[in-house]
PDB file of N, H, CA, C and O in Angstrom:
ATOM      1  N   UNK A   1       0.843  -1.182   0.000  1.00  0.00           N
ATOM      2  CA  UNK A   1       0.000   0.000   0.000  1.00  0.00           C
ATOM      3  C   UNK A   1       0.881   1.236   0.000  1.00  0.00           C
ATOM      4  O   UNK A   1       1.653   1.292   0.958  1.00  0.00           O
ATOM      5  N   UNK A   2       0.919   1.960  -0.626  1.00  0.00           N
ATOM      6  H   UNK A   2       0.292   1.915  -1.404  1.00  0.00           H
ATOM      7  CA  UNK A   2       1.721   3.418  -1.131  1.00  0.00           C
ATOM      8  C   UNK A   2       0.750   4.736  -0.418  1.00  0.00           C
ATOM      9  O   UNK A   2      -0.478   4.798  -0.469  1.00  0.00           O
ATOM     10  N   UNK A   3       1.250   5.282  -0.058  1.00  0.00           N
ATOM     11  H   UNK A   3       2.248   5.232  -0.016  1.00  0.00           H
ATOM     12  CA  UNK A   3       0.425   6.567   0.953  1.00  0.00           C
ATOM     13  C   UNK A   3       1.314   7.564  -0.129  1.00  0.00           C
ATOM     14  O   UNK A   3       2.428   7.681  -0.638  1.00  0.00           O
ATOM     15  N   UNK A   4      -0.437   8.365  -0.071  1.00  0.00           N
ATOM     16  H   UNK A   4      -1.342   8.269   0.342  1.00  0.00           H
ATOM     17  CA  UNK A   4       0.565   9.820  -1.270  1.00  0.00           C
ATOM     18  C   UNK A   4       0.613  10.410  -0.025  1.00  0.00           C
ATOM     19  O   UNK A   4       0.118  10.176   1.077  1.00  0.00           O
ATOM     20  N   UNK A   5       1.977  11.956  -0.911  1.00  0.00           N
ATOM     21  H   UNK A   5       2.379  12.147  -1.807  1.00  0.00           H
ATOM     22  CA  UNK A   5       2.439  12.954   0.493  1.00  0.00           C
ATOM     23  C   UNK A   5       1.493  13.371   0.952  1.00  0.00           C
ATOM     24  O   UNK A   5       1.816  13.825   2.050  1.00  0.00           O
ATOM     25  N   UNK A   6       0.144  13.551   0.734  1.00  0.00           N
ATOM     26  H   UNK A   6      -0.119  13.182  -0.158  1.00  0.00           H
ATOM     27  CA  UNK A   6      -0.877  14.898   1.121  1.00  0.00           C
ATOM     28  C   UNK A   6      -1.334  13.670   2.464  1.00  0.00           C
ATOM     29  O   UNK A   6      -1.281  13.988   3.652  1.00  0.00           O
ATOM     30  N   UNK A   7      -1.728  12.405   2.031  1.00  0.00           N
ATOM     31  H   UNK A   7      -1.771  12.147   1.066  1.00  0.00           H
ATOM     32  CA  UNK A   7      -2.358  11.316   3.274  1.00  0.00           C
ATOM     33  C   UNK A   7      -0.830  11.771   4.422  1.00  0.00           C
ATOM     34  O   UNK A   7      -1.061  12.717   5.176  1.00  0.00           O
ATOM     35  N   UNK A   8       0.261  11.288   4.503  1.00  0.00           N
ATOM     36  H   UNK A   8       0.449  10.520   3.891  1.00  0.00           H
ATOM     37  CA  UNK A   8       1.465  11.157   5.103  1.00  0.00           C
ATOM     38  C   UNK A   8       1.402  12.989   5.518  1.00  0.00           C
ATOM     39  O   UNK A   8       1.095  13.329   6.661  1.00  0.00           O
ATOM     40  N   UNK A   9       1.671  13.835   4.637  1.00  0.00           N
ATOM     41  H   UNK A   9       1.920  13.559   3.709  1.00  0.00           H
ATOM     42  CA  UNK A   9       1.167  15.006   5.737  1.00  0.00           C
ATOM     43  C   UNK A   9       0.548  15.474   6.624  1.00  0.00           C
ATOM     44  O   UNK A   9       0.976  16.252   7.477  1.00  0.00           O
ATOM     45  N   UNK A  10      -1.338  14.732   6.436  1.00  0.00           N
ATOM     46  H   UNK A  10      -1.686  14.100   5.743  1.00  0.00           H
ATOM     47  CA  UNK A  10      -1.973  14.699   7.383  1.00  0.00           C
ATOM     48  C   UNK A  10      -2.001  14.334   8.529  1.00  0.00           C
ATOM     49  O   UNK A  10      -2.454  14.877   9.536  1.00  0.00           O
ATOM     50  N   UNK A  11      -1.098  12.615   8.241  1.00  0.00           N
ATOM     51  H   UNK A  11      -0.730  12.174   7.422  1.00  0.00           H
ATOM     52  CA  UNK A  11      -1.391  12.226   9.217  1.00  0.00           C
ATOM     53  C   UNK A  11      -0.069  12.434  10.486  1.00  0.00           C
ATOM     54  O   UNK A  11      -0.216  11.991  11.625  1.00  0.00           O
ATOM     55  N   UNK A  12       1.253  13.213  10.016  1.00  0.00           N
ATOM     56  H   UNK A  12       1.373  13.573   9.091  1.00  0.00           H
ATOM     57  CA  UNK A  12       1.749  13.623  10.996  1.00  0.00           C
ATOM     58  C   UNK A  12       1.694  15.274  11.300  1.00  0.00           C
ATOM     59  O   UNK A  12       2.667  15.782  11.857  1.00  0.00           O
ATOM     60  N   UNK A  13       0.569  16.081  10.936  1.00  0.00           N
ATOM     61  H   UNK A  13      -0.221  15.668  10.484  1.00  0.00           H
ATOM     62  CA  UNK A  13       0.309  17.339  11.507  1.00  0.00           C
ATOM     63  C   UNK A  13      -1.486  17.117  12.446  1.00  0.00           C
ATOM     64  O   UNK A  13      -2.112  18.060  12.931  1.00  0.00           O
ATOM     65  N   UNK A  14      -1.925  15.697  12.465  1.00  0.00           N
ATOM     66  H   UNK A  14      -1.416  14.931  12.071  1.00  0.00           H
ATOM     67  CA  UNK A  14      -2.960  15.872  12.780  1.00  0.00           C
ATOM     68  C   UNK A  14      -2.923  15.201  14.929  1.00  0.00           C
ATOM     69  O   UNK A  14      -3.735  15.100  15.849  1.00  0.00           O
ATOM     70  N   UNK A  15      -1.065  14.872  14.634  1.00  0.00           N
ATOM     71  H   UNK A  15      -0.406  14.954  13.886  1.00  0.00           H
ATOM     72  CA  UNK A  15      -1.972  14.245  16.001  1.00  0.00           C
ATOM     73  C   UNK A  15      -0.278  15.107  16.788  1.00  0.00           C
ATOM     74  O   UNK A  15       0.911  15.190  16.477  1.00  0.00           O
ATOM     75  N   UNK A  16      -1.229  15.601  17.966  1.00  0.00           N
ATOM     76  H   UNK A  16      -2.195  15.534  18.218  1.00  0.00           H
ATOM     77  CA  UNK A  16       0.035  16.407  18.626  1.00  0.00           C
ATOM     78  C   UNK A  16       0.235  15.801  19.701  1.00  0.00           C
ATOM     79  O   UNK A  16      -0.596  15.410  20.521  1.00  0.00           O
ATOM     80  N   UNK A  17       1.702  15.688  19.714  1.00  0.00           N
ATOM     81  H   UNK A  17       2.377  16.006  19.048  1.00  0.00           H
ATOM     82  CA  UNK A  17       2.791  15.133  20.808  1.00  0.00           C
ATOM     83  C   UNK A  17       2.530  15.987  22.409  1.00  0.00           C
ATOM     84  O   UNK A  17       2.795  17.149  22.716  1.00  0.00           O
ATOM     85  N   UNK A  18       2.027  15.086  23.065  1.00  0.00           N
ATOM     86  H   UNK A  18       1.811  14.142  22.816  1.00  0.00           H
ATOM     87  CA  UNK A  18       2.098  16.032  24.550  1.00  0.00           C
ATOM     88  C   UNK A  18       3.332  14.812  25.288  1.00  0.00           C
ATOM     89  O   UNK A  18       3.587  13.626  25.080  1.00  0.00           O
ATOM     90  N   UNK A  19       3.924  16.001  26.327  1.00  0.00           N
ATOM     91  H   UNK A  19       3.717  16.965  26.496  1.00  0.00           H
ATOM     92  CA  UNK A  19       4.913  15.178  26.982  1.00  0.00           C
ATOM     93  C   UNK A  19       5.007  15.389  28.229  1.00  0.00           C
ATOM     94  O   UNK A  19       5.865  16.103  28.749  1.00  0.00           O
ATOM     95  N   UNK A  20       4.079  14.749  28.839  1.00  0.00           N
ATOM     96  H   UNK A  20       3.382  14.169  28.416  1.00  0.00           H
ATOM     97  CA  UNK A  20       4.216  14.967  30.267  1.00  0.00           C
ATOM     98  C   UNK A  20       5.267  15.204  30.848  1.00  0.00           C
ATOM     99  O   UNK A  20       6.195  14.460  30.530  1.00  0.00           O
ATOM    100  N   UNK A  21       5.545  16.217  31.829  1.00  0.00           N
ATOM    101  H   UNK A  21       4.791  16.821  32.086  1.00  0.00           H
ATOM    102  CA  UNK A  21       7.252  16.619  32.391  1.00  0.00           C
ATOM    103  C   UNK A  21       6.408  17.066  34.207  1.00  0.00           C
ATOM    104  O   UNK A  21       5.368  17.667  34.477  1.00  0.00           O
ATOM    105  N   UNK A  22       7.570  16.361  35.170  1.00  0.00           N
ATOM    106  H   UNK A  22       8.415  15.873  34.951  1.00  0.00           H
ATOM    107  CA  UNK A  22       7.529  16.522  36.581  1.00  0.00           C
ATOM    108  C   UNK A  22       6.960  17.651  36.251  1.00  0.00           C
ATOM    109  O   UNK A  22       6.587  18.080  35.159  1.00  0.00           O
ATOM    110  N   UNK A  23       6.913  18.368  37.990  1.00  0.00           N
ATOM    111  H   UNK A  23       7.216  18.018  38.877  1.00  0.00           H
ATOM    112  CA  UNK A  23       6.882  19.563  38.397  1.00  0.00           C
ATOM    113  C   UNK A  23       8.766  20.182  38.201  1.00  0.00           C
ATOM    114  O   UNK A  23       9.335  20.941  37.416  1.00  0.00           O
ATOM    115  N   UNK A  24       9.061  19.612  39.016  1.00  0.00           N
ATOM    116  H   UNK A  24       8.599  18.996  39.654  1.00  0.00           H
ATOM    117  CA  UNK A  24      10.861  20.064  38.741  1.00  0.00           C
ATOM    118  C   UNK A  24      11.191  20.562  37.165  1.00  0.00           C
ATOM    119  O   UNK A  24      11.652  21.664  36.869  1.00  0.00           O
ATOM    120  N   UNK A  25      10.823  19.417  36.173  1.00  0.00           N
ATOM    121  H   UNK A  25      10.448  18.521  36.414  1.00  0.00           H
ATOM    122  CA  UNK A  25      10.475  19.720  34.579  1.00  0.00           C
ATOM    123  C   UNK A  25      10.164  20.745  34.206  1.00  0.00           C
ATOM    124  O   UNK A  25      10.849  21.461  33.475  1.00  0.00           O
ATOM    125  N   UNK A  26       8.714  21.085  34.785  1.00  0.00           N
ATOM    126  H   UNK A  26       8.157  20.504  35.378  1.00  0.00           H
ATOM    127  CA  UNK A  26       8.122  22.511  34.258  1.00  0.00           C
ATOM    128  C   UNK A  26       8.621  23.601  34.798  1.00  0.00           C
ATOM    129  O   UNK A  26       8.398  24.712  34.317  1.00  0.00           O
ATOM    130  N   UNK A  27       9.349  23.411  35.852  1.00  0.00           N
ATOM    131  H   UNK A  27       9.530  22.508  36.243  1.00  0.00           H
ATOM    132  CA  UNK A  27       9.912  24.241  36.514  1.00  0.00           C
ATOM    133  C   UNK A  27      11.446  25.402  35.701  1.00  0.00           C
ATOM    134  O   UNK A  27      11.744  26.585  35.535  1.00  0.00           O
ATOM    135  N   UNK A  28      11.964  24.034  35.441  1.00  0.00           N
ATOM    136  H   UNK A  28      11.723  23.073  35.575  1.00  0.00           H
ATOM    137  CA  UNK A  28      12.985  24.074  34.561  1.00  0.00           C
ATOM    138  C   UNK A  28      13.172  24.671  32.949  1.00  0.00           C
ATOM    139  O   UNK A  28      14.088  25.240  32.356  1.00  0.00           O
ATOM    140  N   UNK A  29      11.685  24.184  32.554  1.00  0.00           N
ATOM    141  H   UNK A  29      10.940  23.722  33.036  1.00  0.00           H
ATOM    142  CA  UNK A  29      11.118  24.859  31.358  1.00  0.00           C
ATOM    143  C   UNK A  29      10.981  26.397  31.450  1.00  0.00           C
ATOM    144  O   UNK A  29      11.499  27.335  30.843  1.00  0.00           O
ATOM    145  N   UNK A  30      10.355  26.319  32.145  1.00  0.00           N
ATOM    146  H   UNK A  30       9.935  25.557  32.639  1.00  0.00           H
ATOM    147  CA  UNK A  30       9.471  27.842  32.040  1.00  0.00           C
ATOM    148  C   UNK A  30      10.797  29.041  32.858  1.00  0.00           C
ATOM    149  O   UNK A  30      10.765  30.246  32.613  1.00  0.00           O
ATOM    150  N   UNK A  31      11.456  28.655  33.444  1.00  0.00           N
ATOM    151  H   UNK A  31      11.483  27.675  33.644  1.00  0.00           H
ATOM    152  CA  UNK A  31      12.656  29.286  34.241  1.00  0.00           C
ATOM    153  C   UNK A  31      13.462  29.609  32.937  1.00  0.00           C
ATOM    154  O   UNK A  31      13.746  30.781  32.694  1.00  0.00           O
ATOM    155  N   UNK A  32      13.970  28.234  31.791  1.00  0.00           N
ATOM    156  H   UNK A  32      13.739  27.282  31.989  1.00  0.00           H
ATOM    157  CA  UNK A  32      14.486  28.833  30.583  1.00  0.00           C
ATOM    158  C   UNK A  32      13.844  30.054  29.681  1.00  0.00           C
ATOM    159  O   UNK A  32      14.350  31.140  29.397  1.00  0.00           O
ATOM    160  N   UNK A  33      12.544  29.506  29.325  1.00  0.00           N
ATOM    161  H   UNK A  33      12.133  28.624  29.556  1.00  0.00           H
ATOM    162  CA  UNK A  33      11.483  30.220  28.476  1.00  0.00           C
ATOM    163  C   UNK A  33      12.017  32.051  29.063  1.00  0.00           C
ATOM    164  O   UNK A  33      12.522  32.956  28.398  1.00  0.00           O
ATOM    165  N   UNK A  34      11.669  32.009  30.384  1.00  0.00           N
ATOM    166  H   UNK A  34      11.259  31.274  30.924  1.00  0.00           H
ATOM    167  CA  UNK A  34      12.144  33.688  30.962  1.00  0.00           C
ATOM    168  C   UNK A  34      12.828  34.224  30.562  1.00  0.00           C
ATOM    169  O   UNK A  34      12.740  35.225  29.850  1.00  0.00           O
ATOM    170  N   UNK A  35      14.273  33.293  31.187  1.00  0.00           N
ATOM    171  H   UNK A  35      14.344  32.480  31.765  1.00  0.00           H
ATOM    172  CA  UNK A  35      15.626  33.720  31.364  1.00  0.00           C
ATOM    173  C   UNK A  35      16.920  33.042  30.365  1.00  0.00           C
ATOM    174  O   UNK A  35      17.999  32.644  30.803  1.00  0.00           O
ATOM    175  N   UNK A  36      16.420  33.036  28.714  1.00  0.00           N
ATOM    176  H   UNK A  36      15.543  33.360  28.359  1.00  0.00           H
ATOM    177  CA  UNK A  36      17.099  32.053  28.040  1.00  0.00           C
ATOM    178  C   UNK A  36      18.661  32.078  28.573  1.00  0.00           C
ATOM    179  O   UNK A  36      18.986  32.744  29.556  1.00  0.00           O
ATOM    180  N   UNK A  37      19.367  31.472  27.999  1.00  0.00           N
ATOM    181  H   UNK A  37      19.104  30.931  27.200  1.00  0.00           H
ATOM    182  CA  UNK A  37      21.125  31.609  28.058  1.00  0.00           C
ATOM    183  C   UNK A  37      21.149  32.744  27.243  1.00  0.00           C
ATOM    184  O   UNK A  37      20.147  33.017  26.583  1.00  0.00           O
ATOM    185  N   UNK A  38      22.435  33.647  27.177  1.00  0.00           N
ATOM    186  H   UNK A  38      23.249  33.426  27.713  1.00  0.00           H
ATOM    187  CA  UNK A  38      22.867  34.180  26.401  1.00  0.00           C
ATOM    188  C   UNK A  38      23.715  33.496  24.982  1.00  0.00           C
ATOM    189  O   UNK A  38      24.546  32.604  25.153  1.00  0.00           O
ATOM    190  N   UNK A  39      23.465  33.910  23.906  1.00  0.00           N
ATOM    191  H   UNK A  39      22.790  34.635  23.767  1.00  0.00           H
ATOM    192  CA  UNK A  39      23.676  33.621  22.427  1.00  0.00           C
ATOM    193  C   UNK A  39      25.422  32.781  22.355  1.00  0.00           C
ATOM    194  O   UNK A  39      26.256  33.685  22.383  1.00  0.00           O
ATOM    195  N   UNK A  40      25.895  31.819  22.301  1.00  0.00           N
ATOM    196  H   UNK A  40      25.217  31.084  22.279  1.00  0.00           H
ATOM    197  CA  UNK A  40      27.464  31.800  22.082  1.00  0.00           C
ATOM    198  C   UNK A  40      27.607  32.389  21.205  1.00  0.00           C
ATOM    199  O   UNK A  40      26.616  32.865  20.652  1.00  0.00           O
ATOM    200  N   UNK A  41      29.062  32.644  20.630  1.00  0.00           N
ATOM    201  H   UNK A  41      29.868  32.258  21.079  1.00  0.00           H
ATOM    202  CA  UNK A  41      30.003  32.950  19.747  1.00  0.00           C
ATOM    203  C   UNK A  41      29.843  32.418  18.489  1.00  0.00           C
ATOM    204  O   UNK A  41      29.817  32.913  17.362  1.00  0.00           O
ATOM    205  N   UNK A  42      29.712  30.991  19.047  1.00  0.00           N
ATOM    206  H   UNK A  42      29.733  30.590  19.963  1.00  0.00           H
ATOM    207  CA  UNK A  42      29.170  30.295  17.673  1.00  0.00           C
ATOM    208  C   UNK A  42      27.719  30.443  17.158  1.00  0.00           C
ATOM    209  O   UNK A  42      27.733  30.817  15.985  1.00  0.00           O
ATOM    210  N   UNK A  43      26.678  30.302  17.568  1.00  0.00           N
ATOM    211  H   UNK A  43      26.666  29.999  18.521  1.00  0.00           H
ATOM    212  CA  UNK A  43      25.401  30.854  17.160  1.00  0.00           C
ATOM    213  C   UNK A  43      25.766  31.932  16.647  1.00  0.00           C
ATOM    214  O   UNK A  43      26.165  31.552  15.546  1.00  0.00           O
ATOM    215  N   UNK A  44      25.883  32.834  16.677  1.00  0.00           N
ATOM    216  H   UNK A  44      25.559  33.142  17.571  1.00  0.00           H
ATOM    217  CA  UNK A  44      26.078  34.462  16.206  1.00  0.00           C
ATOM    218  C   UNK A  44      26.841  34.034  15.207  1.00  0.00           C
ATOM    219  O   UNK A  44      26.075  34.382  14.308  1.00  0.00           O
ATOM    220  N   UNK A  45      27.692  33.581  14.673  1.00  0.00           N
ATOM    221  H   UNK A  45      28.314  33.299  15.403  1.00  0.00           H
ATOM    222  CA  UNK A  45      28.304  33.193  13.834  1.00  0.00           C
ATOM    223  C   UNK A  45      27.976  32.452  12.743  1.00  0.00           C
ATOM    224  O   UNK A  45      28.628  32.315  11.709  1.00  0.00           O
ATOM    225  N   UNK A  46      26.730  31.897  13.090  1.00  0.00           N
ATOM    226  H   UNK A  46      26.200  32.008  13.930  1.00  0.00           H
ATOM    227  CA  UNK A  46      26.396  30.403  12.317  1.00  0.00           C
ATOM    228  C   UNK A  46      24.605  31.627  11.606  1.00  0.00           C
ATOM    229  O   UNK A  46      23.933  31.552  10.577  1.00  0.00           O
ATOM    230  N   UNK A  47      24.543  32.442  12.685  1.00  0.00           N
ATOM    231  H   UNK A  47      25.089  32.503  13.521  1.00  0.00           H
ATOM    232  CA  UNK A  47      23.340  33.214  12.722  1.00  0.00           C
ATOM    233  C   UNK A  47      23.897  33.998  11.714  1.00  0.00           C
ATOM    234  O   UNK A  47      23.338  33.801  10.635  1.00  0.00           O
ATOM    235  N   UNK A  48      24.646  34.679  11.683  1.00  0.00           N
ATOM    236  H   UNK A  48      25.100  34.840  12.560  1.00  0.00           H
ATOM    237  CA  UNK A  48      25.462  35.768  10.502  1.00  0.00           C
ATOM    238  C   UNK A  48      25.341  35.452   9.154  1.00  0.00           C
ATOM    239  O   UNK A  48      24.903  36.199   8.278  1.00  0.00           O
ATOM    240  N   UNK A  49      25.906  33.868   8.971  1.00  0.00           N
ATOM    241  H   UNK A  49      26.261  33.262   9.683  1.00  0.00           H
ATOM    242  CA  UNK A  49      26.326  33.265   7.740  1.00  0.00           C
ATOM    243  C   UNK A  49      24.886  33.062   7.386  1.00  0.00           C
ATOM    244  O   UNK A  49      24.581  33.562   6.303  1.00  0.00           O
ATOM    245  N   UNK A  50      23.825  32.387   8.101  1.00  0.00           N
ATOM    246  H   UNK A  50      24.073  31.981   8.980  1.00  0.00           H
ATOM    247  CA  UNK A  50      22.946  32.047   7.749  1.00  0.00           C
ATOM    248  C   UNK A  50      22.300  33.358   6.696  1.00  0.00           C
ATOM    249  O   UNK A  50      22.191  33.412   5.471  1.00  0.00           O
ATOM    250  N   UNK A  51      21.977  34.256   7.684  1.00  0.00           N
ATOM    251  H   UNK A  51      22.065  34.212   8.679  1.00  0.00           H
ATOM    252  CA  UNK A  51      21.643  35.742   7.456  1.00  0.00           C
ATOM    253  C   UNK A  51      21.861  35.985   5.993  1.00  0.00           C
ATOM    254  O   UNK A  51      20.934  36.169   5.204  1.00  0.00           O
ATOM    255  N   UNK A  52      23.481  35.975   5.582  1.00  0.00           N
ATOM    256  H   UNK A  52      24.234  35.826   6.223  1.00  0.00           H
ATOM    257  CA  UNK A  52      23.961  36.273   4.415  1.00  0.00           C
ATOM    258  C   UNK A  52      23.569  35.488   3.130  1.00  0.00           C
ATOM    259  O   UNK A  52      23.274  35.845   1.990  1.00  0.00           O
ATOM    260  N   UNK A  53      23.683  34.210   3.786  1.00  0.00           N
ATOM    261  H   UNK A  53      23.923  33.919   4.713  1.00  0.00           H
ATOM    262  CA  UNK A  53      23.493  33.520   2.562  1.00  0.00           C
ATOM    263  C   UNK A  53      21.918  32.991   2.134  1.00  0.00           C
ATOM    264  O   UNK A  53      21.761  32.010   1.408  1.00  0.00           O
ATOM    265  N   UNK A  54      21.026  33.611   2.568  1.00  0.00           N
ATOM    266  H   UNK A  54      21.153  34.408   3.157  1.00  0.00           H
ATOM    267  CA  UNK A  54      19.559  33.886   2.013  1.00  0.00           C
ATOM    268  C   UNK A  54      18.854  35.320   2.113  1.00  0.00           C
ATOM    269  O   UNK A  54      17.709  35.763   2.202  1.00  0.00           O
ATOM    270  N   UNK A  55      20.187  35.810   2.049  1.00  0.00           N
ATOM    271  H   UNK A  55      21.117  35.451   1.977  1.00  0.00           H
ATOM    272  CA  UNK A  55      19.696  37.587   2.203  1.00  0.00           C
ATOM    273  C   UNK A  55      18.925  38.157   2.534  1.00  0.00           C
ATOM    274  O   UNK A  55      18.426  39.223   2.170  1.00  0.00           O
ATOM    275  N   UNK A  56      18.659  37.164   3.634  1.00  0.00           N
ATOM    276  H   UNK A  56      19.064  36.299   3.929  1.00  0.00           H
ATOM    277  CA  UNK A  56      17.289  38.324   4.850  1.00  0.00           C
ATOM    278  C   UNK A  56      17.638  39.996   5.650  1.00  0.00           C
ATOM    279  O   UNK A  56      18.464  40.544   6.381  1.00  0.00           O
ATOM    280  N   UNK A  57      16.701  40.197   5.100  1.00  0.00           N
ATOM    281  H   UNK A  57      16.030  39.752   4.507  1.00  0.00           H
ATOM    282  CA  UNK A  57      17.056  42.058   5.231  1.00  0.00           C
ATOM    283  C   UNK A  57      16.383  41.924   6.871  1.00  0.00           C
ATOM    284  O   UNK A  57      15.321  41.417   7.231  1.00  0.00           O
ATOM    285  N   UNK A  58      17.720  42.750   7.850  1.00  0.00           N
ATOM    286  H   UNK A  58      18.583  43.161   7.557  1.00  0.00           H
ATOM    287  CA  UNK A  58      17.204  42.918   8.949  1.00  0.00           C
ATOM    288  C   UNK A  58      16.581  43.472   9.435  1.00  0.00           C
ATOM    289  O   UNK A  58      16.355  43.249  10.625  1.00  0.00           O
TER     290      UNK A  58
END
């Protein structure tokens, strides 16, 4: 049996992933979500090139 893309699209945008996480978990989540890390050296870097090489106007 062969599934065209449009069936195979449906059927992985139709069912959403929940993931239960402790309290400590959500804790941990939502503490990031606030207070992300600051950007490395490398992100900014990888962020730059990206930038350039599909010429998104900032």
């Amino acid at each position: 049996m062969t599934l065209s893309l449009q069936e195979v699209l449906n059927s992985m945008t139709k069912k959403p992933e929940i993931i239960p996480l402790s309290l400590e978990d959500r804790k941990a989540f939502v503490k990031v979500l606030l207070n992300p890390p600051k950007s490395s050296a490398r992100l900014l870097k990888a962020t730059k090139r990206f930038l350039n090489e599909v010429k998104v106007k900032k």
